[in-house]
N, C-alpha and C positions, 0 to 999 in steps of 0.2 A: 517358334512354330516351324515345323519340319516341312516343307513341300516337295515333293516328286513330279518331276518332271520324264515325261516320253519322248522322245524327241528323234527325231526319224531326217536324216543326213545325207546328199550325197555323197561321191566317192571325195568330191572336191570341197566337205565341208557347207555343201551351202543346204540348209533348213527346206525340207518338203512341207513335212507335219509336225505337231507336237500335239500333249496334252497335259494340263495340268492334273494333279492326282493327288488322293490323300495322303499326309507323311507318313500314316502307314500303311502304304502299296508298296507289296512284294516287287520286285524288279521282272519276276515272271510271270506275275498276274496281267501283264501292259503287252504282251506279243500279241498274243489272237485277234485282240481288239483294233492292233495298229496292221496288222497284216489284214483283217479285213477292209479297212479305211483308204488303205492304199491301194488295195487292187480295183475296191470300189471307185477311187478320183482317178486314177491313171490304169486300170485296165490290169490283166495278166499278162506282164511283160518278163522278157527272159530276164530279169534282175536275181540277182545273187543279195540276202541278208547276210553283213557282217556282223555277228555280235560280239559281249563278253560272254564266259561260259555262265555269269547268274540270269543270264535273260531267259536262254526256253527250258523248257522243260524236257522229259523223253518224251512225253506224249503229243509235245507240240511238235517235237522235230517227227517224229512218227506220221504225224498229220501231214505237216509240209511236205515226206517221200512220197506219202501217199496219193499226195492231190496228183490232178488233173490237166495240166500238166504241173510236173512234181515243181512244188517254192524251194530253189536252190539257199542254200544256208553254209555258212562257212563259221563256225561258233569255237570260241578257247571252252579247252577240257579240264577238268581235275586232274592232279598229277597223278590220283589215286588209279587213274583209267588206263595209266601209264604201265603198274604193276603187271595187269595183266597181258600188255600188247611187248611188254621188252625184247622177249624172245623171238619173236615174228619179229622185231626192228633189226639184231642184230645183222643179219645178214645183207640189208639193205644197204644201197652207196649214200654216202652223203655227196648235195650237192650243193655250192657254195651259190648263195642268193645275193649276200652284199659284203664287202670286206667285213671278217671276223662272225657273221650269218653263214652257216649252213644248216640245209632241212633233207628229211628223211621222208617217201611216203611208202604208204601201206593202204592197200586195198583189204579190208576187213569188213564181212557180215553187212556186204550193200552199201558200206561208205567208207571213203576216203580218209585216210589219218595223215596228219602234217606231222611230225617230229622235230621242230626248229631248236637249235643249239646258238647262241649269243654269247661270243667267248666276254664281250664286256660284261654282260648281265653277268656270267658265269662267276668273273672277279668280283662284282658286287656283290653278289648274293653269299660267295665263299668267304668275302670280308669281316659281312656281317655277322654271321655264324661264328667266324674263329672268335672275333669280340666278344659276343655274347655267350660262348661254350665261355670263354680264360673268366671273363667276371662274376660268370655261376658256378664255377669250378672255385674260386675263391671266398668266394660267397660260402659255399658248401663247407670248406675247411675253417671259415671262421665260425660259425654254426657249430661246427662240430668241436670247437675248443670251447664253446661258451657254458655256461651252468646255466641250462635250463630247464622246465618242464615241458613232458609231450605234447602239451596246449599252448605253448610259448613257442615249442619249436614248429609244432603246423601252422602257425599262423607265420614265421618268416621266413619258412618254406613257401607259402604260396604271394607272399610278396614276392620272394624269389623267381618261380614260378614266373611270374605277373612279368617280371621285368627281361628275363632269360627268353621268352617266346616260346616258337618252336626249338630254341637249345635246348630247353626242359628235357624233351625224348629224348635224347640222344646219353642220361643219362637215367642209369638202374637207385634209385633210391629206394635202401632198409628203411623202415623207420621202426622204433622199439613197441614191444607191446604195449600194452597200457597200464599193465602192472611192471612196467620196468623202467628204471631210470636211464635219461638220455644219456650217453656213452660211447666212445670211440667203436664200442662194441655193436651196441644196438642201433646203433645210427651211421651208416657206412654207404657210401654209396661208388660205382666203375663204371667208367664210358661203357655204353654198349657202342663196343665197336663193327660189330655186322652194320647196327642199321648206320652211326655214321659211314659208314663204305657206302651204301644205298644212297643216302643224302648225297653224298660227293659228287657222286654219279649222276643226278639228277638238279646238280646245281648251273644254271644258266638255260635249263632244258624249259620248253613249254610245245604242247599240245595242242594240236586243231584237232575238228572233227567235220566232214563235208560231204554233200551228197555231189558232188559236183564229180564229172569223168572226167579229169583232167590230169596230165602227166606233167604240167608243165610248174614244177615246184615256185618258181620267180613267181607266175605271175599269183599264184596260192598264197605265199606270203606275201606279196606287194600290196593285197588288197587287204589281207589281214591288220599290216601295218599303217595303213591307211587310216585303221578304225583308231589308233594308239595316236597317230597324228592330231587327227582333227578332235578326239578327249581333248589332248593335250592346248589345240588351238584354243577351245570355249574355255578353258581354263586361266588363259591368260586371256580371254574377251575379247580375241580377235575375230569373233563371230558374235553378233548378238542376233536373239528370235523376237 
C-alpha cells in the first residue's frame, strides 16, 4: 500500500502540519489545500514556500503572485525552462554562494530566476553520463554484430534504452525497415554531438523560480538548500511526525 504524505516543515526541520493522502495523490494536488490550512492556524505571515519544482503548478504559483498580500514561493524549475532563459543568463556575473556553489539571477516577466551551478553535482552527473553513454555505445556495436530479426532487435534496443536513461538521446539511432534485414547497413547508429554539447553545459546546473525582490543570491540559495537538508534529515529519521 502506497501512502502520501503532505508535510509542511520549518526552515529548522521541525513539523508545522501534515496530511495523510491517497497513494494516489499527485504531489500538486496537496498545495492549495496546505496553503489554506496554514494561513488559516497561523495567519498571513511574510513566510517564503520552499518547494521541489513537482509540487505547484502555474496556476497555483499565478494564485500565490496574485494574492493579497502576494504568498512568497521559491520552487526548483525544469531544466527545459532553462532552454529558453540561457541567453538572458549569459551575460549575468556569477556569484559564489558556498565553496564549489555559484548562482546566477535574472529578473524575468515578474519573477526572480536562481541559476545555481555545483561543480560537485557537476562531476556527478558528468560521471554518470560518460558510464552510461561507454556501456550503450557497446551495447550498440554488439547489437549491431549479432544476427537478428527487427522484432529481436527492438526489443534489446529498448532494454537498452531502459538501462542507458537519459544517455539514450544523446544518441541518433537507424533502425532498418521492416521489410529489410538487420545489417551494418540498416542499423547504424552517431552521437548527436550538438545536443551532447547542450547536456555538458547544463550538467551540475539547476533552476529556481521566485516571486521574492531580492538581490541577495546567498541568502536565495541558503533557503533553497535547506529544503534538500531537512528531505534529506526525515530520510535518515532524524525527524519523526
Amino acid at each position: 500500500m502506497q501512502v502520501v504524505i503532505a508535510l509542511i516543515v520549518t526552515p529548522d526541520g521541525f513539523p508545522l502540519a501534515y496530511e495523510v493522502l491517497p497513494g494516489n495523490t499527485l504531489d500538486k494536488q496537496t498545495l492549495t489545500d496546505c496553503l489554506a490550512k496554514i494561513e488559516a492556524r497561523y495567519g498571513k505571515a511574510d513566510r517564503v514556500w520552499v518547494m521541489d519544482r513537482g509540487i505547484p503548478t502555474e496556476e497555483t504559483l499565478a494564485q500565490m503572485r496574485a494574492a493579497d498580500p502576494p504568498v512568497h514561493y521559491l520552487v526548483g524549475t525544469p531544466k527545459g525552462r532553462l532552454t529558453k532563459l540561457e541567453k538572458s543568463f549569459l551575460n549575468k556575473p556569477w556569484t559564489a554562494v558556498r565553496e564549489q556553489v555559484t548562482v546566477k539571477l535574472l529578473d524575468q516577466d515578474g519573477e526572480l530566476y536562481v541559476l545555481a551551478l555545483s561543480a560537485g553535482r557537476q562531476d556527478k552527473e558528468r560521471s554518470m553520463r560518460q558510464r552510461r553513454l561507454k556501456r550503450l555505445w557497446k551495447r550498440l556495436h554488439e547489437l549491431q554484430r549479432q544476427t537478428l530479426s527487427r522484432d529481436e532487435l527492438l526489443l534489446k534496443l529498448g532494454a537498452a534504452k531502459k538501462a542507458a536513461g537519459r544517455a539514450y538521446g544523446l544518441v541518433r539511432v537507424q533502425m532498418p525497415a521492416a521489410d529489410q534485414p538487420v545489417t551494418a547497413d540498416t542499423f547504424a547508429f552517431t552521437l548527436n554531438r550538438k545536443k551532447l554539447r547542450q547536456v555538458r553545459r547544463r550538467e551540475g546546473r539547476y533552476l529556481l523560480r521566485s516571486n521574492l525582490t531580492s538581490d541577495d543570491p546567498v541568502q536565495l540559495w541558503t533557503w533553497y538548500i535547506q529544503l534538500t537538508e531537512v528531505e534529506q534529515a526525515f530520510k535518515e529519521r532524524r525527524f519523526q511526525v
